[in-house]
C-alpha positions as CSV (number, residue, x, y, z in Angstrom):
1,X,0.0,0.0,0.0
2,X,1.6,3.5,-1.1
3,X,1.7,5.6,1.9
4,X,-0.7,8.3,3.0
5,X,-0.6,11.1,3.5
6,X,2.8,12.1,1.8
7,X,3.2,15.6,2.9
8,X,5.5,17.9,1.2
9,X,6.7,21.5,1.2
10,X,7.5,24.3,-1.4
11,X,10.8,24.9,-1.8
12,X,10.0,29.0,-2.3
13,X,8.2,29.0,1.3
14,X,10.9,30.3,3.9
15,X,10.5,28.2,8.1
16,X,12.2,30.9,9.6
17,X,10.1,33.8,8.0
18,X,6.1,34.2,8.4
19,X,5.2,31.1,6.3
20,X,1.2,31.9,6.5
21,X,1.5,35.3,5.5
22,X,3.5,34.6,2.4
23,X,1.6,31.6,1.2
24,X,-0.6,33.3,-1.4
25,X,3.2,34.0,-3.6
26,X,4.6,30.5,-2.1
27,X,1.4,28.1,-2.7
28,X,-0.4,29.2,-6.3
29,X,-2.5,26.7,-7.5
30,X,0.8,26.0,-9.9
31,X,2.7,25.4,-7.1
32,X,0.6,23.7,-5.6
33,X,-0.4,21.7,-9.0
34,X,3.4,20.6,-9.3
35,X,3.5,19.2,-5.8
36,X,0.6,17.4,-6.5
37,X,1.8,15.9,-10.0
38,X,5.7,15.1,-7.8
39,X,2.8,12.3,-6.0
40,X,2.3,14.3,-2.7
41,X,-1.5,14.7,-0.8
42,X,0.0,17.4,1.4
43,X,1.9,20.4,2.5
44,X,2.9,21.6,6.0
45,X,3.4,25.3,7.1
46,X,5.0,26.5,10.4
47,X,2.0,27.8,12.5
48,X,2.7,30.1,15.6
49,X,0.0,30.2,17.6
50,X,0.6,34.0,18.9
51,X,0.7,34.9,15.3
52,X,-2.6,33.1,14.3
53,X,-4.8,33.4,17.3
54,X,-7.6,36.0,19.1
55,X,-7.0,34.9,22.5
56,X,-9.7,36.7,25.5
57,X,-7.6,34.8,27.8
58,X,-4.0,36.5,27.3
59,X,-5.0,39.2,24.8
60,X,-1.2,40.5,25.5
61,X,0.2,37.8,23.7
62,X,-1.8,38.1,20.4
63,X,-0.1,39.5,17.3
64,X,-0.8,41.9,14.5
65,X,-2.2,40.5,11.5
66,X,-3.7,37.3,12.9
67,X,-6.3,37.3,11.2
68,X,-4.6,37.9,7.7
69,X,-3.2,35.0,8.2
70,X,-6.4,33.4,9.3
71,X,-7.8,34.4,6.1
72,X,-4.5,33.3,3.9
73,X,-5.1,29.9,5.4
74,X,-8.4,29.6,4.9
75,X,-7.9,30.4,1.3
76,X,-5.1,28.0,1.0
77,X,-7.4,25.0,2.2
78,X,-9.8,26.0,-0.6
79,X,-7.2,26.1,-3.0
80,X,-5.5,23.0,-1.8
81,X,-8.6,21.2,-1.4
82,X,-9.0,21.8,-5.5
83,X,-5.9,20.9,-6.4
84,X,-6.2,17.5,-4.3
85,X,-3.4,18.6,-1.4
86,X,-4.2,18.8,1.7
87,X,-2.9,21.7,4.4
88,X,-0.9,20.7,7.9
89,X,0.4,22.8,10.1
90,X,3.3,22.2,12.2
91,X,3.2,23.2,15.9
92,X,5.7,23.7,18.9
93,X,3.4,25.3,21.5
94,X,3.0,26.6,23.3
95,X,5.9,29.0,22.4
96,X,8.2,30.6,25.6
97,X,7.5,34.1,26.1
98,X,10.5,36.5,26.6
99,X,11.7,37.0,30.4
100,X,11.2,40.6,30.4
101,X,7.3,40.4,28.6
102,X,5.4,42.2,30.9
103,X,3.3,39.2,30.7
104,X,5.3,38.0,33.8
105,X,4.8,40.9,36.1
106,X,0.4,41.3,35.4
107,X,0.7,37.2,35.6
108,X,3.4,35.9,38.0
109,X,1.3,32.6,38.4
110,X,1.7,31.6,35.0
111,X,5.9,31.8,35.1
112,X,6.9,28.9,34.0
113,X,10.8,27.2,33.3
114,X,13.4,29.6,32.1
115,X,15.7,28.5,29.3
116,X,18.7,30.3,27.1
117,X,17.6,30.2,23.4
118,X,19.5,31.8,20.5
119,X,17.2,34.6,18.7
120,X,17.2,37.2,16.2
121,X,18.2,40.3,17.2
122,X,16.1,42.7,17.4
123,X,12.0,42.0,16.3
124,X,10.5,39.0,15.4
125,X,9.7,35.8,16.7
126,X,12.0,33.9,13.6
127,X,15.8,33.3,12.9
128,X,16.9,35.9,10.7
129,X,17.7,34.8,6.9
130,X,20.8,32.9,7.3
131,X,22.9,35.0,9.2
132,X,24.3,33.1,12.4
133,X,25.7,36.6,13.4
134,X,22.3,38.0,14.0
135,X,21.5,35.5,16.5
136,X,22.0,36.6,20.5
137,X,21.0,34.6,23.5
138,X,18.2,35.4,25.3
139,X,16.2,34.0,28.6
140,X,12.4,32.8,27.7
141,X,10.1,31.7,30.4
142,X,7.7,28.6,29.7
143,X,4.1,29.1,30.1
144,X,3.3,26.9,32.2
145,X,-0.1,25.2,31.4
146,X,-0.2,23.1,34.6
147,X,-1.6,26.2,35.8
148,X,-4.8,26.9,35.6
149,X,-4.9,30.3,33.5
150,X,-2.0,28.3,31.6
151,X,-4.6,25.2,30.5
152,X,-7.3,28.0,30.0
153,X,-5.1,29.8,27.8
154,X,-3.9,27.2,25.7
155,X,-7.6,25.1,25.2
156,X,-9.3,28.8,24.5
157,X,-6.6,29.8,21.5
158,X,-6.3,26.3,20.0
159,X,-10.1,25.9,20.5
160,X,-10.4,29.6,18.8
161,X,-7.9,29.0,16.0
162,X,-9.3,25.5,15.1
163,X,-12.7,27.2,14.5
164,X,-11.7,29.3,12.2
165,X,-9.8,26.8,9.8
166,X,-12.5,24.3,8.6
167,X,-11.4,22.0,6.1
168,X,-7.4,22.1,7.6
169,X,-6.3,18.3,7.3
170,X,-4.2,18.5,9.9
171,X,-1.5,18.9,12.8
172,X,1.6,17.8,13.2
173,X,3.0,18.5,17.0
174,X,6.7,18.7,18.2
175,X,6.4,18.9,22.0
176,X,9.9,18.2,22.8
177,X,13.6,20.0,22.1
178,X,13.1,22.5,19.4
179,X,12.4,25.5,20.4
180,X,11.8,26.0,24.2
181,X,7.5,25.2,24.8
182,X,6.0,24.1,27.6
183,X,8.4,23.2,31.4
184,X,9.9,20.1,30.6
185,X,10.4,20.8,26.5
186,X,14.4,21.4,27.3
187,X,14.8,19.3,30.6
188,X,16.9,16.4,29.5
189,X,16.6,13.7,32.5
190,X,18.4,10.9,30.5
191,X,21.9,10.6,28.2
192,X,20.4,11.6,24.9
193,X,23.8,11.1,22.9
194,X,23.9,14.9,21.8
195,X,27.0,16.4,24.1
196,X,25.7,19.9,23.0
197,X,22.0,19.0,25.1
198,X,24.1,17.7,28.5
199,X,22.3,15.7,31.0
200,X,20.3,18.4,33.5
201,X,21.3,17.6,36.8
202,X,19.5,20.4,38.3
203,X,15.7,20.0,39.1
204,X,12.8,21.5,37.2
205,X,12.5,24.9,38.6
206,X,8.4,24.8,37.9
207,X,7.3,23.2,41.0
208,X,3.4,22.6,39.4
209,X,5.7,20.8,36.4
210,X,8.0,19.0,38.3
211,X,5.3,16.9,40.4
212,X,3.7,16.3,37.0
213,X,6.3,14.9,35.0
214,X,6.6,15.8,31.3
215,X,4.4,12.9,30.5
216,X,1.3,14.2,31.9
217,X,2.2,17.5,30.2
218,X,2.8,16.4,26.9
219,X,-0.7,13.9,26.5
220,X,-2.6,17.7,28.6
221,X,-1.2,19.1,25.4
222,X,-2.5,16.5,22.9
223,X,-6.1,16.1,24.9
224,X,-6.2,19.7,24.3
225,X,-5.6,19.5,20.8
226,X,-7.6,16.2,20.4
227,X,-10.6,18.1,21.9
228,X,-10.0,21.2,20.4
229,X,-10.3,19.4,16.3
230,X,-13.1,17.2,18.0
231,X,-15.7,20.2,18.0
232,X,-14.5,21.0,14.6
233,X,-17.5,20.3,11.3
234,X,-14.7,17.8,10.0
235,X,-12.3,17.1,12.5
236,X,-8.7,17.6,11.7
237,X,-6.2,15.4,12.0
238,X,-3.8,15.2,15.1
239,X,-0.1,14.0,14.6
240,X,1.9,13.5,18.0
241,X,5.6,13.5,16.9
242,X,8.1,11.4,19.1
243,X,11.1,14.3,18.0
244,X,13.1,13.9,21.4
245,X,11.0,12.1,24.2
246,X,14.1,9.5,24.6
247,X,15.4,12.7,26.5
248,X,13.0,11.8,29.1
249,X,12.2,8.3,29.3
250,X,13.8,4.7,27.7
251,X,12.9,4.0,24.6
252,X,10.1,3.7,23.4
253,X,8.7,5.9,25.8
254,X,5.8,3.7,26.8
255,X,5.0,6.6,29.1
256,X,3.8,8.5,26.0
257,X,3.3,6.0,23.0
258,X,1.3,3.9,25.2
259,X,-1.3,6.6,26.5
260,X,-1.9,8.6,24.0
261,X,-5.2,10.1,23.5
262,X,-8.1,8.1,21.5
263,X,-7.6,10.0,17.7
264,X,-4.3,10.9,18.2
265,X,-1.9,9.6,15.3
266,X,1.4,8.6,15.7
267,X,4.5,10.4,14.2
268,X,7.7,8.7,14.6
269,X,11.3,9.3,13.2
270,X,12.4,6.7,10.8
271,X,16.3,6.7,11.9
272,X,16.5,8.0,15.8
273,X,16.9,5.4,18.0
274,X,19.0,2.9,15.9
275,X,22.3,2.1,15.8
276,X,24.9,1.7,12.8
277,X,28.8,1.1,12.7
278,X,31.5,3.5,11.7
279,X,35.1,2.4,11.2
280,X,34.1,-0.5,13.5
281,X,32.8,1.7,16.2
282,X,29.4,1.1,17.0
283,X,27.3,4.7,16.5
284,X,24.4,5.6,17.6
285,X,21.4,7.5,15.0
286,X,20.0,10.4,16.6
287,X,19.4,12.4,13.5
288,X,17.8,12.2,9.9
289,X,20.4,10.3,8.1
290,X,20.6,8.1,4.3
291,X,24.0,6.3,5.3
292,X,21.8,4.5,7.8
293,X,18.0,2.9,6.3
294,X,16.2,1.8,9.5
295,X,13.3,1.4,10.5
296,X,15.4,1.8,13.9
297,X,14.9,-0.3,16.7
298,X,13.0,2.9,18.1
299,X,10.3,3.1,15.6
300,X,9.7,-0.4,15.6
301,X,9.2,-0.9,19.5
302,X,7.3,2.4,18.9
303,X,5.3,1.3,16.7
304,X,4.1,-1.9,18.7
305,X,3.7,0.0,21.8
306,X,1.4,2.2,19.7
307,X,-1.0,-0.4,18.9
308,X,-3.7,-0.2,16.2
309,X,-3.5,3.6,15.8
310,X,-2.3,4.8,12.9
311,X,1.4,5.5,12.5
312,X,3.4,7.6,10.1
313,X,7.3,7.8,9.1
314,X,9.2,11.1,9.7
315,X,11.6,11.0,7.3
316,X,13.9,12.9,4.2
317,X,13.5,12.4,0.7
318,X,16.0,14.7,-1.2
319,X,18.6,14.9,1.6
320,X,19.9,15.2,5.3
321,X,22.0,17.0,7.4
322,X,24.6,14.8,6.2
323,X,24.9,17.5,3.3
324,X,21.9,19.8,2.4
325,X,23.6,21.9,0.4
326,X,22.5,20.2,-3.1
327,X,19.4,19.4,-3.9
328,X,19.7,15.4,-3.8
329,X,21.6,12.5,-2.5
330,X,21.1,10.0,-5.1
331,X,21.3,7.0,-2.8
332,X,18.3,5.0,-4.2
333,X,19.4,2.0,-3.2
334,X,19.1,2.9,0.5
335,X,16.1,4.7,-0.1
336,X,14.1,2.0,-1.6
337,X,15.6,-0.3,1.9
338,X,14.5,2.5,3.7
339,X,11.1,3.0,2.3
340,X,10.4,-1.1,2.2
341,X,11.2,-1.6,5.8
342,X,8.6,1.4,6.7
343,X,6.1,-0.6,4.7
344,X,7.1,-4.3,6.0
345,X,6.4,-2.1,9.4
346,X,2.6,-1.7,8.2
347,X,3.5,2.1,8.7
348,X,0.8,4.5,7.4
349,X,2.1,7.7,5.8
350,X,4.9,9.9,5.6
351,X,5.7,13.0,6.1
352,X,8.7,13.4,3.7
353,X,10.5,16.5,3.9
354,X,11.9,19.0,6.8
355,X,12.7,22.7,5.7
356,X,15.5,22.1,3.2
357,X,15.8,20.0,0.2
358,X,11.8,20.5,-1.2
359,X,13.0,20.5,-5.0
360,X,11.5,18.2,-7.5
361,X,14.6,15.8,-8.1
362,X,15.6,12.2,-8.7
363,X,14.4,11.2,-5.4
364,X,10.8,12.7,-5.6
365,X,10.5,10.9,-8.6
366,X,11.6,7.6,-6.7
367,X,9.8,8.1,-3.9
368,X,6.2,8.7,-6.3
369,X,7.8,5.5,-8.4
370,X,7.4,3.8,-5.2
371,X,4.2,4.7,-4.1
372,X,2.5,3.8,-7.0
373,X,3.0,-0.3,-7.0
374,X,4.0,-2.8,-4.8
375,X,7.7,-3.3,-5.7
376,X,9.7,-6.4,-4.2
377,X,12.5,-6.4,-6.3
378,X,15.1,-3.6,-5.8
379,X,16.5,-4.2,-9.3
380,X,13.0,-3.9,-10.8
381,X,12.6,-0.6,-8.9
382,X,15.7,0.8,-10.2
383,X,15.0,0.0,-13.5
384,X,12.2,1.6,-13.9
385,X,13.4,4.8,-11.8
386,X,16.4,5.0,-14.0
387,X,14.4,4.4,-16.8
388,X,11.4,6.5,-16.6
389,X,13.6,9.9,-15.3
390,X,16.5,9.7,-18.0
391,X,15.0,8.0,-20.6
392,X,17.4,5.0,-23.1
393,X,20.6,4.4,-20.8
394,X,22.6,2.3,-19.4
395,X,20.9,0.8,-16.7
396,X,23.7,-1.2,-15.2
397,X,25.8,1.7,-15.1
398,X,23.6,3.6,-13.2
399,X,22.8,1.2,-10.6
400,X,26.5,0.4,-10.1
401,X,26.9,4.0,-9.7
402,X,23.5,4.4,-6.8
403,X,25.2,1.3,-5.5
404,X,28.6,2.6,-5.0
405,X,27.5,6.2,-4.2
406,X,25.8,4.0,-0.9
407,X,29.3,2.1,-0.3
408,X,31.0,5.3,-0.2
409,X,28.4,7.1,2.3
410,X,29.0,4.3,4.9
411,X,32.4,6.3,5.5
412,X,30.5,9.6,6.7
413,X,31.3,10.2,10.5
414,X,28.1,10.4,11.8
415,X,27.9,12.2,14.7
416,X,26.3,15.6,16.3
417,X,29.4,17.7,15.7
418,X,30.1,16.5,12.0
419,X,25.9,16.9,11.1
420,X,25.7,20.6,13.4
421,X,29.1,22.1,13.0
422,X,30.8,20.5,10.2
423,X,31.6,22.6,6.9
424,X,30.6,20.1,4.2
425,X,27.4,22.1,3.1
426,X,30.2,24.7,1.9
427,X,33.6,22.9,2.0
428,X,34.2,23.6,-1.7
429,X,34.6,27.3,-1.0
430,X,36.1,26.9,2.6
431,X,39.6,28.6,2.7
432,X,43.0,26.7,3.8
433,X,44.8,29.6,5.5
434,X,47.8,29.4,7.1
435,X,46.6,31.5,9.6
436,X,44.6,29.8,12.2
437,X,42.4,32.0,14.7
438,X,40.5,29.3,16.1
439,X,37.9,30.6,15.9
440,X,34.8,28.0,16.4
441,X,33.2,26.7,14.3
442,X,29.3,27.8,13.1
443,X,25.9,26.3,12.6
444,X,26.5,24.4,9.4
445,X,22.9,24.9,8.2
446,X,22.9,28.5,8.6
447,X,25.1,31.6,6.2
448,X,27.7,32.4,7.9
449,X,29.9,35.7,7.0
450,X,32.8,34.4,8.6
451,X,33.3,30.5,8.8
452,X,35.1,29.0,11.9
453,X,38.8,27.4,11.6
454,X,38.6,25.2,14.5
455,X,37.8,22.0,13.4
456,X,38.1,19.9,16.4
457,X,35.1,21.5,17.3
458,X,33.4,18.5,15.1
459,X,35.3,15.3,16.4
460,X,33.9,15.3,19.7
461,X,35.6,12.1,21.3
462,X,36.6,10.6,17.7
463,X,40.3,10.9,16.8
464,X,41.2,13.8,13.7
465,X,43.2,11.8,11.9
466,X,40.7,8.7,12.0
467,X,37.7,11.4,10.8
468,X,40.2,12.6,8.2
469,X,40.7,8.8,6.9
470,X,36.7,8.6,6.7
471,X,36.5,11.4,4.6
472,X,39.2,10.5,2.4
473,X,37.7,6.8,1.7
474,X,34.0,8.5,0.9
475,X,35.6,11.2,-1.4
476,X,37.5,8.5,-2.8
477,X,34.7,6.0,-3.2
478,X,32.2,8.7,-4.5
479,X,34.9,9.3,-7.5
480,X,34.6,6.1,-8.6
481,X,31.0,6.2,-8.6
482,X,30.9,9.2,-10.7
483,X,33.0,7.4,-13.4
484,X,29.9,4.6,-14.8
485,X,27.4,7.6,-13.8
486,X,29.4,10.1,-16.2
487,X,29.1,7.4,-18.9
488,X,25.6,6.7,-18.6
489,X,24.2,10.1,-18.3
490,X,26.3,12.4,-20.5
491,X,25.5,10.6,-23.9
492,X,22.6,13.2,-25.4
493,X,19.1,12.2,-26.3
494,X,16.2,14.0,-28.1
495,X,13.8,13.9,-24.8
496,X,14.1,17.7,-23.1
497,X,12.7,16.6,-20.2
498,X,15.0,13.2,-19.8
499,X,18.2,15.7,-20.8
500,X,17.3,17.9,-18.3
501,X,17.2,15.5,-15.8
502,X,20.5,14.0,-16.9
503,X,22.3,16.9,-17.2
504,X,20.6,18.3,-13.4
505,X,21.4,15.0,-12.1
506,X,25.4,14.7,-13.2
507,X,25.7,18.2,-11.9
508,X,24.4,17.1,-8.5
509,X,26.2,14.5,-8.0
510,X,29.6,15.7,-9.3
511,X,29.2,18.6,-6.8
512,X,28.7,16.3,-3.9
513,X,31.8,14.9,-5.0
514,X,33.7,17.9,-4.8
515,X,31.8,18.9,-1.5
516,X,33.8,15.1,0.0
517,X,36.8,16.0,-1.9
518,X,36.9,19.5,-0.3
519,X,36.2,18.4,2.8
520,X,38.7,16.0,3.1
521,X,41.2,18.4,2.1
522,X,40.4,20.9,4.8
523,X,40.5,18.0,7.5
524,X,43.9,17.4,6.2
525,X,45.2,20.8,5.5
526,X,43.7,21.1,9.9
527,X,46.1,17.8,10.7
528,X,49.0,19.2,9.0
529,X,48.3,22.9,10.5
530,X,48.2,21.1,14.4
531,X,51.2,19.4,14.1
532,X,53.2,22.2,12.7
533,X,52.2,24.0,15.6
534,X,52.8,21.5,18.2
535,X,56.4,20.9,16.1
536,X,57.0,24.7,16.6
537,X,55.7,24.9,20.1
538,X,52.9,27.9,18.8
539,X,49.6,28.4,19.8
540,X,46.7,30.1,18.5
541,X,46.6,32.5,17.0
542,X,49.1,32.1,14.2
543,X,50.7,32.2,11.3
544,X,52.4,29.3,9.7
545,X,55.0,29.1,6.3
546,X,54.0,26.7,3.7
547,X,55.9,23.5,3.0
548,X,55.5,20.9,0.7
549,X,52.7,19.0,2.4
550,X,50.8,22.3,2.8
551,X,51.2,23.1,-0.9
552,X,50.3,19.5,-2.5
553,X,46.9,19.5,-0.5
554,X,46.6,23.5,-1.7
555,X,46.6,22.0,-5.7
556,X,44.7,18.8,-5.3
557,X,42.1,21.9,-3.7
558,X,42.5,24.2,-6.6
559,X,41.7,21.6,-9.4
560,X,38.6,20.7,-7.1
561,X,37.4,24.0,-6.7
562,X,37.7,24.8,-10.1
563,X,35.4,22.3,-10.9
564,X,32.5,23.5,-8.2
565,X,32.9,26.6,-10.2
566,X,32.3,25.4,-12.9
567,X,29.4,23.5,-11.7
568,X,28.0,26.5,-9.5
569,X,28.3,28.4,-12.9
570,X,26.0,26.2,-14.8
571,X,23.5,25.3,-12.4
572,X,22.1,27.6,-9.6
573,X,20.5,25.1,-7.5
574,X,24.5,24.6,-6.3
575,X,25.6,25.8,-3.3
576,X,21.8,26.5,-1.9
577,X,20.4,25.9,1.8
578,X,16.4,25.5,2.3
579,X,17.0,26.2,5.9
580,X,19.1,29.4,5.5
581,X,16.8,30.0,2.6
582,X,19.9,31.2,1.0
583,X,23.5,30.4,-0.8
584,X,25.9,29.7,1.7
585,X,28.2,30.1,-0.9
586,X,28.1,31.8,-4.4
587,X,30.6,31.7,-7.7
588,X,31.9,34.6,-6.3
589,X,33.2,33.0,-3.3
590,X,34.6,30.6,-5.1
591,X,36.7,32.8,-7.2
592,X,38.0,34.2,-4.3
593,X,39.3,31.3,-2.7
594,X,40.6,30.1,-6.1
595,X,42.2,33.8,-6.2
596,X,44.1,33.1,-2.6
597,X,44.9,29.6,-3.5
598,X,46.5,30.5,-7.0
599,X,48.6,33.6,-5.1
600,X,49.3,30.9,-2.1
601,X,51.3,28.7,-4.4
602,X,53.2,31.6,-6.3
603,X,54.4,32.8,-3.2
């Protein structure tokens, strides 16, 4: 059975912006049309409730424009509901409130848990475009809805917004991590894995919250959303995701899973909770990941604790934090494992994308390939995927190549500070200076206007020149992928639409070779900076004189970014975060480092 819902995205409609408010320009009926025609039933949108709601209870906290964006929604149902795709909105609520609101001082009884978040400076409830330098920390206070004019708040604006959006097929509801919600949303009480959320040790400042546990919070939540789409003409759907509850109870969190509301749906992540092995270490999956195809252990103890309710897969199509900055990993080998275990699982539908990667590619054309028949046979399936997107090729040359691009992804060192702070989504333009600042290293998913040098920073425990190995083995690997792929795809044919694809697909997947290839480089050109320094007894900062180490691993980098240029210069979709909503690097860049590296070498 295909699955269903598959909800999608636009690629044109920015998370960190105000999604609603812009969907008339991001979801036409064309756009909506195409997503449609890709084989998705759905979209989501980030909802904020302050932004969408007419609360009587906290008038303080509603925003201008609320019902603008009552009204865009309302007209986006009606057009989606024409075009055959449904509208979800995704929810993290309720949202902290800033600690000096003057919410706090009229109502101290509602203070809830204080947390540090990192926001946009000055207005505005979103990250700003990209830039990581316009981000400052700042203290937000939890509502806390174990309190009475907390619950009343919360069931009057969901009850109110709900109302107002007949026809909305659904929720989807994060209610851990993220951004800081309810008490217990950023209270860690077990090892999660991730050594940038440490074990709290402290107790839960909210006295109300801390008796309660966050179980009893989370399914208040969910009853009040259950009730809330209950009293609606046709009740919308209600999707409880499991993002993050192993940081308060065992897997599978029986706690939650196995009390969850009558009509509540199940959402659970397809990789988080599994384990995989990485230069014989065993690893564990706490993130969206194609080196790794699950189901994990997670979702499939999950799944049975959650009975005969429905459950869906949370999962990527296009790509992963592994590298996001091109617009497809074409691993559709994994994929296919990936997708047949969700469906061996009985799992219901999908929802398919996060806020990056939401381009029509190779693997959107898969993915509707695979929801269209029952497919057994992996070979069949990528036959007819190779087939039906680039037309008369070779076949076995292709699959060799998805086969060998999977082999070489087995190297990637998968773990929080490679996938958070590592520089592959813009290694080809990265610069190997031989002064080092150490300066740390930034949010790899966000622009940055000066990139970080220290590159320890993403080891964590694991050794640098054992990381550096890994990335030399997948760059390698990937390059002898690329050789049956090249053969296969650059041959012409009279199709447009199959040329396109051929010619969109070689680009891709030539940059992500660079993107290893440039990455391994700067892991090396790191090594050989360190122990020059510990030779020479320096610390940081310095400046270092070039040998010929230094210089080899400066040419192998200059004929590799020379081909990124060329790429980047014949193909836009290069280069560009969905996340950041932006390039996090251009052509120009590029030219630039070229421009050091060239005068590097004549010095």
């Amino acid at each position: 059975m295909p699955f269903q819902p598959r909800i999608w995205r636009s690629s044109r409609s920015n998370f960190l912006a105000d999604e609603v408010l812009h969907s008339p320009v991001n979801y036409t009926r064309e756009a909506l049309r195409d997503i449609r025609t890709e084989g998705f039933d759905g979209i989501w949108l980030r909802g904020c409730l302050y932004d969408l709601m007419d609360s009587r209870v906290l008038p303080e906290l509603n925003r201008p424009h609320a019902s603008e964006r009552r009204k865009c929604l309302r007209e986006l149902i009606e057009r989606g509901r024409e075009e055959g795709v449904g509208v979800w909105l995704f929810f993290n609520e309720p949202m902290a409130i800033p600690a000096d609101h003057l919410l706090w001082h009229k109502y101290p009884d509602l203070r809830g848990t204080p947390h540090w978040e990192y926001r946009r400076k000055g207005d505005g409830d979103f990250l700003s475009l990209g830039d990581v330098h316009a981000l400052e920390k700042e203290e937000m206070i939890s509502i806390c809805v174990s309190s009475l004019r907390g619950k009343e708040f919360f069931t009057d604006a969901i009850e109110g917004l709900l109302t107002e959006l007949s026809g909305l097929a659904g929720v989807i509801l994060v209610t851990a991590s993220e951004s800081h919600s309810h008490c217990w949303s950023h209270h860690t009480c077990l090892p999660t894995g991730d050594p940038f959320r440490p074990l709290n040790e402290q107790e839960l400042s909210c006295p109300h919250c801390r008796k309660r546990g966050p179980a009893a919070i989370v399914l208040d939540l969910l009853t009040i959303w259950k009730n809330a789409a209950s009293r609606m003409p046709k009740p919308c759907r209600i999707l409880a995701s499991n993002w993050s509850w192993s940081m308060w109870y065992p897997d599978p969190q029986h706690e939650i899973v196995g009390h969850l509301p009558e009509g509540i749906e199940f959402l659970a992540n397809c990789e988080r909770g599994g384990t995989s092995f990485w230069q014989n270490r065993k690893i564990p999956i706490e993130e969206y990941s194609f080196s790794y195809c699950g189901p994990s252990e997670l979702f499939c103890r999950a799944k049975q604790v959650a009975g005969t309710r429905p459950v869906h897969a949370l999962f990527l199509v296009n790509t992963t934090h592994e590298i996001a900055s091109v617009p497809n990993l074409p691993l559709i080998p994994n994929l296919f494992q990936k997708w047949s275990g969700l469906q061996r699982e009985g799992t219901t539908g999908a929802m398919a994308c996060w806020n990056f990667a939401c381009d029509a590619t190779l693997n959107t054309h898969a993915f509707k390939q695979f929801n269209e028949q029952i497919w057994t046979e992996e070979s069949a399936f990528i036959q007819s995927v190779a087939t039906s997107y680039f037309g008369n090729t070779d076949i076995d040359a292709i699959s060799i190549a998805w086969h060998g691009f999977c082999a070489a992804l087995q190297h990637f060192p998968f773990n929080f500070g490679v996938l958070y702070f590592g520089l592959a989504n813009y290694a080809p333009a990265y610069p190997l200076d031989l002064t080092y600042h150490a300066h740390p290293m930034g949010l790899s998913h966000l622009y940055q206007n000066q990139w970080g040098d220290r590159i320890e920073d993403t080891l964590l425990e694991w050794p640098l020149d054992e990381v550096t190995e890994a990335w030399g083995l997948m760059a390698k690997k990937w390059h002898q992928a690329l050789v049956p792929y090249r053969n296969a795809l650059q041959p012409q044919t009279p199709n447009p639409i199959h040329q396109r694809h051929r010619h969109e697909e070689l680009n891709c997947a030539e940059m992500i070779g660079c993107h290893w290839l440039s990455t391994y480089h700067a892991y090396r050109f790191h090594a050989w900076r360190l122990a020059t320094m510990k030779r020479q007894g320096l610390t940081a900062p310095c400046t270092l004189e070039a040998d010929d180490e230094a210089r080899s691993i400066w040419r192998e980098e200059e004929r590799n970014a020379r081909l990124a240029l060329l790429l980047m210069e014949s193909d836009s979709r290069l280069g560009y975060h969905g996340e950041a909503h932006t390039h996090l690097f251009t052509p120009d860049t590029l030219r630039e480092k070229l421009r050091k590296l060239s005068a590097s070498l004549n010095t």
